[in-house]
C-alpha positions as CSV (number, residue, x, y, z in Angstrom):
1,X,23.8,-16.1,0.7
2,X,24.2,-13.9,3.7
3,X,20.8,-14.0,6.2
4,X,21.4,-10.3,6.3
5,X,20.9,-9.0,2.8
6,X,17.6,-8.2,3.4
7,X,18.5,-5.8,5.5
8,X,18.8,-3.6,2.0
9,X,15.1,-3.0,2.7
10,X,16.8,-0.5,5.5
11,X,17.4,2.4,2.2
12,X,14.1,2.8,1.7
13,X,13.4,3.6,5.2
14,X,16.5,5.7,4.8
15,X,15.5,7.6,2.3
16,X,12.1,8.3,3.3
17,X,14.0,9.4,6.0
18,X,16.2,11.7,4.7
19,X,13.2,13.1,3.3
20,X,11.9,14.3,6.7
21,X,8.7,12.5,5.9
22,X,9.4,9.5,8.1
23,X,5.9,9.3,9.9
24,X,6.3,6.3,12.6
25,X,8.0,6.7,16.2
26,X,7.0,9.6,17.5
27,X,7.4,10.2,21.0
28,X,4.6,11.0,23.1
29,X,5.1,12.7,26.3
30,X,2.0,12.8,27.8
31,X,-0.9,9.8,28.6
32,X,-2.8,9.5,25.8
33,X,-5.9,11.5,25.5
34,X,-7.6,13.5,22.5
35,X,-5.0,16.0,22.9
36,X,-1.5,14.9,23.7
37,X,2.2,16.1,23.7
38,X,3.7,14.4,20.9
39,X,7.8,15.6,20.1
40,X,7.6,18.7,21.8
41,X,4.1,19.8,20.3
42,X,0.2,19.8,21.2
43,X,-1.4,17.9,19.0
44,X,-4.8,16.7,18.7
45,X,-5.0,12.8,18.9
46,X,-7.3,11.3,16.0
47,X,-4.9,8.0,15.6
48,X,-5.5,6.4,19.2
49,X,-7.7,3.1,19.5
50,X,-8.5,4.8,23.0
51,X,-12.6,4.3,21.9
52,X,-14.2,5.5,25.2
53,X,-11.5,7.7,26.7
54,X,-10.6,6.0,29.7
55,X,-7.0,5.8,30.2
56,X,-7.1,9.3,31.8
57,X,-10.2,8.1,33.9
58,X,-9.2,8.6,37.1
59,X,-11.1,5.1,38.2
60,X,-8.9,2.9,35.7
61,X,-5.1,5.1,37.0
62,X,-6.1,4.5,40.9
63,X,-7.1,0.8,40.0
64,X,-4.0,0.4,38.5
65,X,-2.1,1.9,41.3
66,X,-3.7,0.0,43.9
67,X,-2.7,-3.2,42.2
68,X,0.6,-2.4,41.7
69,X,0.8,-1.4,45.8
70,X,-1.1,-4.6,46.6
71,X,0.2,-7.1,44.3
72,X,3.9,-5.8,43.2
73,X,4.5,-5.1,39.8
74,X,4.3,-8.6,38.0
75,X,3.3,-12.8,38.0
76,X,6.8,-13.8,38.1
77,X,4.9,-17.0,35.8
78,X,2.7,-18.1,33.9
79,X,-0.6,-18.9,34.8
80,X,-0.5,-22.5,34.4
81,X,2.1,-22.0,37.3
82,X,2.8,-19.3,40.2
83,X,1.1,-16.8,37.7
84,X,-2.7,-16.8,38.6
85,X,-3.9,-14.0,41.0
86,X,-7.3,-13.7,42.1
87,X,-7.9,-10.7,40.1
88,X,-6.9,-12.9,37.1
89,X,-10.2,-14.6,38.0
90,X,-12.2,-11.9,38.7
91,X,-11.7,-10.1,36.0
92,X,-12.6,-13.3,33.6
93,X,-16.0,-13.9,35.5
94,X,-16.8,-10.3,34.7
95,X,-15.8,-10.5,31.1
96,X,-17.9,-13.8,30.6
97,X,-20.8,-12.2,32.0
98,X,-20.7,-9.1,30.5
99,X,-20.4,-10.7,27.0
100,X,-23.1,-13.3,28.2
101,X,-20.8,-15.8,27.7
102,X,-19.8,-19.1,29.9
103,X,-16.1,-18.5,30.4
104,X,-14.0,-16.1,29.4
105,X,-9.8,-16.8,29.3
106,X,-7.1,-13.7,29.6
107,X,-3.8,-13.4,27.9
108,X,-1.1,-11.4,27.8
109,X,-1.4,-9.4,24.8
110,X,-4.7,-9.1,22.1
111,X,-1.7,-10.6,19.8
112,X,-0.9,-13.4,21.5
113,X,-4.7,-13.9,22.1
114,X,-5.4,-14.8,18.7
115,X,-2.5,-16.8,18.8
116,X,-3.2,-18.8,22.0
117,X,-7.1,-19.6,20.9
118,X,-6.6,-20.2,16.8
119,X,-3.8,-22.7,17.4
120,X,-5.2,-24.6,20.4
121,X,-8.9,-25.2,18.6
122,X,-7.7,-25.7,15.1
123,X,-5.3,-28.4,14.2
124,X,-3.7,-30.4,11.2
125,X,-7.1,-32.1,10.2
126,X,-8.7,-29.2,10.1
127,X,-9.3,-25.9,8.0
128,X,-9.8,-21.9,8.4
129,X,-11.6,-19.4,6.7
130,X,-10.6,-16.4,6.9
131,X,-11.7,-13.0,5.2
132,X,-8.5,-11.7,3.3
133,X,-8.8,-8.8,5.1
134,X,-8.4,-9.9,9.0
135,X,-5.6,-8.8,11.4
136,X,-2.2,-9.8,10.9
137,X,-2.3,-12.0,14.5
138,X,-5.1,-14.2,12.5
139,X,-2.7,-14.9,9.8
140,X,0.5,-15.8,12.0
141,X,-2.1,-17.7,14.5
142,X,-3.0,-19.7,11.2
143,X,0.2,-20.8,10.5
144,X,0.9,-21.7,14.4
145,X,-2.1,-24.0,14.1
146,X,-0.8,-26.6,11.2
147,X,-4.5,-26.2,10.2
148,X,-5.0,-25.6,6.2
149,X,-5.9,-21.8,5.8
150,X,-8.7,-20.6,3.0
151,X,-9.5,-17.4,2.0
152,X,-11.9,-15.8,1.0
153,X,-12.1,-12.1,-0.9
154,X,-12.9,-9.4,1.5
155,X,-16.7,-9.3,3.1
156,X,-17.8,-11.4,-0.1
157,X,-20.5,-13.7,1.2
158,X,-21.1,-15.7,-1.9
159,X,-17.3,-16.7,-2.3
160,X,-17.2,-17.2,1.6
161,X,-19.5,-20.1,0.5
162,X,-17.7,-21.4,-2.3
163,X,-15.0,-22.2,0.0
164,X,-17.3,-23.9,2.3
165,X,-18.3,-26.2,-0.3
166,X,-14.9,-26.6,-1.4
167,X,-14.4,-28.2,2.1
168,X,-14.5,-31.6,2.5
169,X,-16.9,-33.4,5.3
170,X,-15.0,-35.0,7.8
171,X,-12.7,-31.8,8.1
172,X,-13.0,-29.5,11.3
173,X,-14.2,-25.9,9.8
174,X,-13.6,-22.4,11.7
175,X,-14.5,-19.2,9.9
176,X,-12.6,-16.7,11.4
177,X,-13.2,-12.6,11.3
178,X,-12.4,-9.4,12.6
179,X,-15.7,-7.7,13.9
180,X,-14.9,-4.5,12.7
181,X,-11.8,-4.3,10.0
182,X,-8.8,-1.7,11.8
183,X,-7.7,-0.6,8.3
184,X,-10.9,0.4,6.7
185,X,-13.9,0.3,9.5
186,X,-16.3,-1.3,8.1
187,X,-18.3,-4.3,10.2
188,X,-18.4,-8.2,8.9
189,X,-21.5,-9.4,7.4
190,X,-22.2,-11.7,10.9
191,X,-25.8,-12.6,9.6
192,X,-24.8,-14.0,6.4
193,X,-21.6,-16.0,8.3
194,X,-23.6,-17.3,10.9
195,X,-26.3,-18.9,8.2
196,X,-23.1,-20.1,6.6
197,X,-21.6,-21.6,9.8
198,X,-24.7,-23.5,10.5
199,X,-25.1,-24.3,6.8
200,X,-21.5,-26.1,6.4
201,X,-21.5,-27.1,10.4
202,X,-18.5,-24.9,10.9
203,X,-18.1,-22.9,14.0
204,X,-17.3,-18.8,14.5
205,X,-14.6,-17.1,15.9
206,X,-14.9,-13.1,15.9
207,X,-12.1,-10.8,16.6
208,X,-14.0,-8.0,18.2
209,X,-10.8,-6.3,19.0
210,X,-12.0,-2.5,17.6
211,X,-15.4,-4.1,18.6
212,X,-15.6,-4.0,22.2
213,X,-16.9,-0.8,23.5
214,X,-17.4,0.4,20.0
215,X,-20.6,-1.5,18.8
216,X,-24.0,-2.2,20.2
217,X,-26.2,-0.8,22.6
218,X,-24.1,-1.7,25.8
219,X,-20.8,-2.0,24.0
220,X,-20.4,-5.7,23.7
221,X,-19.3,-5.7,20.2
222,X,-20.2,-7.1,16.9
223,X,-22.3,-10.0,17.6
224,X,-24.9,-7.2,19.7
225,X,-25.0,-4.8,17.1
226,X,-26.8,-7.7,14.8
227,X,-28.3,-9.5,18.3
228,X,-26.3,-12.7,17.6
229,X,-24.6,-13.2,20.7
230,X,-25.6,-16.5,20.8
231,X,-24.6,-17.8,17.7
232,X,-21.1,-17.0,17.8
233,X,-18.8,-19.6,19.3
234,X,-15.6,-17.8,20.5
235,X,-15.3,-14.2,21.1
236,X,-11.8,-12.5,21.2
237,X,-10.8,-8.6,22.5
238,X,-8.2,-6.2,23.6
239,X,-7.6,-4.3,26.9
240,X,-5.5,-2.0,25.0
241,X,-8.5,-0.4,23.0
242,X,-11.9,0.2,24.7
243,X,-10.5,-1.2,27.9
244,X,-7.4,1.2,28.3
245,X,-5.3,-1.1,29.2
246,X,-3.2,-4.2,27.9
247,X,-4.1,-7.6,27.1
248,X,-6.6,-9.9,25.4
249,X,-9.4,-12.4,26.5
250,X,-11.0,-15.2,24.6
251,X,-15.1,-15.8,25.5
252,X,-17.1,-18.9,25.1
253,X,-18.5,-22.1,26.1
254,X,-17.0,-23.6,29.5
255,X,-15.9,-26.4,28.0
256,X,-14.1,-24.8,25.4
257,X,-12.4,-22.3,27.6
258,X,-10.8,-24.8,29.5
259,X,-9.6,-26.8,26.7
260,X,-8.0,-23.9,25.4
261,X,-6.3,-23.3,29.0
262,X,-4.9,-26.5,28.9
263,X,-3.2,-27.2,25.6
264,X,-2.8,-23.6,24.1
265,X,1.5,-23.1,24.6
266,X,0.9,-19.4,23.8
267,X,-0.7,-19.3,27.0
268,X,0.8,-22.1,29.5
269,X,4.1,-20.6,28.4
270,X,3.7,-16.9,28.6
271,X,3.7,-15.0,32.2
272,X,0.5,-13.8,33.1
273,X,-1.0,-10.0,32.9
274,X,1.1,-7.9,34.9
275,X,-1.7,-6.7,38.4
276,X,-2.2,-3.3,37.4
277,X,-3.2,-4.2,34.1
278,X,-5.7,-6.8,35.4
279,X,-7.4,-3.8,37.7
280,X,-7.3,-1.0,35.2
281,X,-9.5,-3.4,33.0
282,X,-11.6,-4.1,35.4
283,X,-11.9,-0.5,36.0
284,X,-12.6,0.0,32.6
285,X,-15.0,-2.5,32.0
286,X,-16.9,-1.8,34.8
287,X,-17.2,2.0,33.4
288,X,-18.5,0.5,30.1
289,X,-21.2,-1.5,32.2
290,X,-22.7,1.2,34.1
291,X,-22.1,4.0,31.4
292,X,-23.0,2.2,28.1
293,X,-23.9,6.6,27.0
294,X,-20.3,6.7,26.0
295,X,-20.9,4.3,23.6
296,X,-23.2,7.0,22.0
297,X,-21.3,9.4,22.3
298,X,-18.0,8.0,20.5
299,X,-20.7,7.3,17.6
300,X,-22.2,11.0,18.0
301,X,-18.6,12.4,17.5
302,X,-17.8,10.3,14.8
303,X,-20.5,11.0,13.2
304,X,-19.5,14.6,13.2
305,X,-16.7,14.0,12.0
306,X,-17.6,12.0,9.0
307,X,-20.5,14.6,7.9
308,X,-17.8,17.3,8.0
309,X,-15.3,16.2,5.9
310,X,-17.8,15.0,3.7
311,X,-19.2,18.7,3.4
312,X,-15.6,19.6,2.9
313,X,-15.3,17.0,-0.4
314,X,-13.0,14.9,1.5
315,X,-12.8,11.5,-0.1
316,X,-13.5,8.9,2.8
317,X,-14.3,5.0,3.2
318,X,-17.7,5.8,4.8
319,X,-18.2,3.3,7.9
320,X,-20.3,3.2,10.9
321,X,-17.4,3.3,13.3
322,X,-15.1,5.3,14.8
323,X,-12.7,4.5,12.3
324,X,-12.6,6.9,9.5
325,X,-10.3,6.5,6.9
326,X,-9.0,9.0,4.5
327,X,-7.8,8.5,0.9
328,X,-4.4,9.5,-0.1
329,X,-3.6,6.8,-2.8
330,X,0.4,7.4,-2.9
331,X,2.5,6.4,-0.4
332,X,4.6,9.5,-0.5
333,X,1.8,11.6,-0.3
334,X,0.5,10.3,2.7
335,X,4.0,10.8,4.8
336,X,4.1,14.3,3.5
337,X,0.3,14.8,4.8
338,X,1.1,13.2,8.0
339,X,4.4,15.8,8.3
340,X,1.8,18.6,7.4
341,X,-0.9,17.7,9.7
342,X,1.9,16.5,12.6
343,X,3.6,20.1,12.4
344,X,-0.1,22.0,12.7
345,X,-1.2,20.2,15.2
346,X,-2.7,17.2,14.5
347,X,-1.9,13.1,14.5
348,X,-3.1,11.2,12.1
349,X,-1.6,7.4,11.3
350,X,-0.3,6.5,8.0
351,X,-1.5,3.1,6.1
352,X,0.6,2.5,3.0
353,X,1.1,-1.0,1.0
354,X,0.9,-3.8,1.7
355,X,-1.5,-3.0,4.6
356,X,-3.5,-1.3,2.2
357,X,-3.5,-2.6,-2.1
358,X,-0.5,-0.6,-3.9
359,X,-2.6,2.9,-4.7
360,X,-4.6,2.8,-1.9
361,X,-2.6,4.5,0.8
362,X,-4.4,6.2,3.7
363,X,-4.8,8.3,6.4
364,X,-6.0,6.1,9.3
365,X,-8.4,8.6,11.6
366,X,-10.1,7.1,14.5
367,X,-11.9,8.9,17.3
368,X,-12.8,9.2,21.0
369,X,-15.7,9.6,23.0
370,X,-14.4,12.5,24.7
371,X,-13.4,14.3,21.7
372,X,-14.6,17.8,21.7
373,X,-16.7,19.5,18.7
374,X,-13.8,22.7,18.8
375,X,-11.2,19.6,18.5
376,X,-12.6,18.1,15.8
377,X,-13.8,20.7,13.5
378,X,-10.3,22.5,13.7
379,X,-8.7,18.8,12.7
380,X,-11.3,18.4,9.6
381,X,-10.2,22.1,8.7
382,X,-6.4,21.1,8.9
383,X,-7.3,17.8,7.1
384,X,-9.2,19.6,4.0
385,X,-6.4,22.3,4.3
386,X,-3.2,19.7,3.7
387,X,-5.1,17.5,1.1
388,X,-5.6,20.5,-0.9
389,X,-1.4,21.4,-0.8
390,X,-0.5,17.8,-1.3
391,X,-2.6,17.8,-4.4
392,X,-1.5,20.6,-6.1
């Protein structure tokens, strides 16, 4: 059999293509921001993971700049290696003690940070559980680690259980979730896992990815918003959310830090965050430190936004994050509302099978804290406007 047969797969991109209702690739020509230049048009950005609205904030560009005068433009290694700046460093003390945390580790991507952490700590003898729902990076991380992988259904805290007792005693358990789920928005049950963990003797990892900057009073994420920041063993982020920037981190004990630094090949074998990366992080993150108000203010918009297009009898998955997704159920229809919405004026994401169940297709929304009231209420109006047509 020829390796390249599945390239058939290629006519159904093709024909949705030929369609004109192929929704992915856009080009932007502008920074991102809530509104943007996207193929020649001004649009209204409601697809961008850019939480607090820092990658225009002038602090995070001229940090970034500075680096790239001071340091050059790249590690030329890894960090095990050459690859280690002192703003590598910095930039990890900050993160630890702004999550109150020991240590924190960076990497080079929040991909490859789930990758570098899950299959360093978690090895043949031992097993993950996993909410069926967590990120893609969990799963492939999984599979890196040789460790047996359990599932369990989707924020369902009494068969989360049944799998622990399915475990047997003298195997190594990590429960692993995302903090807040990308696709839908809604927030794990962190009380109920942590009685678990302690329960069975396993230990948590959270992926606080759309966490950071998004939840709790000051912005530290998942395990603030329910005041378990101690119970949680390993934290794990983005820069390229909340931080406006790119790269991932890992947050916990000392000791478990530096084990990871030490055997994770993800890490010892991948160059290290380019300089202006490391500074426009640190830019960022010291925004979110000393203005922890634009944490309210990306839930104050949100909000907004959710009470409107409920007033409007727009189905939603109600959440209590910025991430508001809208019901389209066929995946057709949702290309065709992206077009729509793309063409007056407004981005939206698409979320079609098997990111979503078959018939659950989706407009992803997701919002910013500098988002204006104007902006949003003209992109409810165009939302409730291009439903309507595409249900005719």
């Amino acid at each position: 059999m020829d390796l390249f047969n599945k390239l058939s797969h290629l006519n159904l991109i093709n024909a949705v293509k030929e369609k004109g209702i192929y929704p992915y690739f856009h080009q932007l020509e502008t920074g991102q921001d809530t509104k943007i230049v996207m193929d020649g048009h001004d649009v209204i950005m409601i697809g961008s993971n850019n939480y607090l609205g820092l990658t225009s904030h002038p602090d995070v560009i001229q940090a970034g700049i500075k680096a790239l005068e001071k340091y050059g433009s790249g590690c030329s290694g890894s960090r095990f290696l050459n690859g280690t700046l002192d703003i590598h460093v910095k930039l990890e003390n900050e993160l630890a003690s702004f999550l109150h945390k020991e240590a924190a580790l960076t990497f080079s991507t929040g991909f490859q940070s789930n990758l570098g952490i899950i299959s360093a700590i978690a090895g043949r003898n031992d097993v993950i559980v996993g909410d069926k729902e967590n990120h893609a990076s969990i799963y492939d991380a999984c599979r890196l680690s040789y460790a047996k992988l359990l599932r369990y259904e989707h924020s369902d805290m009494a068969d989360l259980e049944a799998v622990l007792q399915s475990i047997d005693s003298d195997k190594g358990i990590l429960i692993v979730t995302d903090g807040v789920f990308s696709m839908t928005g809604d927030i794990a049950n962190l009380p109920e896992i942590v009685r678990l963990a302690k329960k069975y003797q396993a230990r948590i990892m959270v992926d606080d990815a759309h966490g950071l900057g998004v939840l709790g009073s000051h912005g530290r994420g998942t395990a603030e918003h329910y005041g378990l920041e101690d119970d949680v063993d390993i934290l794990m982020g983005t820069f390229s959310k909340s931080l406006a920037s790119l790269g991932g981190y890992m947050a916990a004990k000392a000791d478990v830090v530096e084990y990871v630094k030490h055997v994770s090949r993800p890490f010892i074998f991948s160059a290290s965050i380019t300089p202006a990366n490391v500074e426009s992080a640190r830019a960022a993150l010291k925004i979110l430190h000393n203005e922890p108000q634009r944490v309210k203010a990306l839930h104050d918009i949100s909000e907004y936004m959710r009470q409107g297009l409920k007033r409007l009898g727009v189905k939603i998955i109600d959440s209590k994050t910025p991430i508001i997704p809208i019901y389209t159920y066929e995946d057709e229809k949702t290309f065709i509302a992206c077009k729509l919405l793309l063409e007056r004026g407004v981005y939206v994401n698409p979320v079609i099978s098997p990111a979503t169940p078959v018939g659950q297709s989706l407009l992803r929304t997701s919002y910013t804290a500098t988002h204006t009231k104007e902006q949003i209420d003209y992109a409810m109006n165009q939302i409730k406007e291009v439903l309507d047509l595409v249900n005719a």
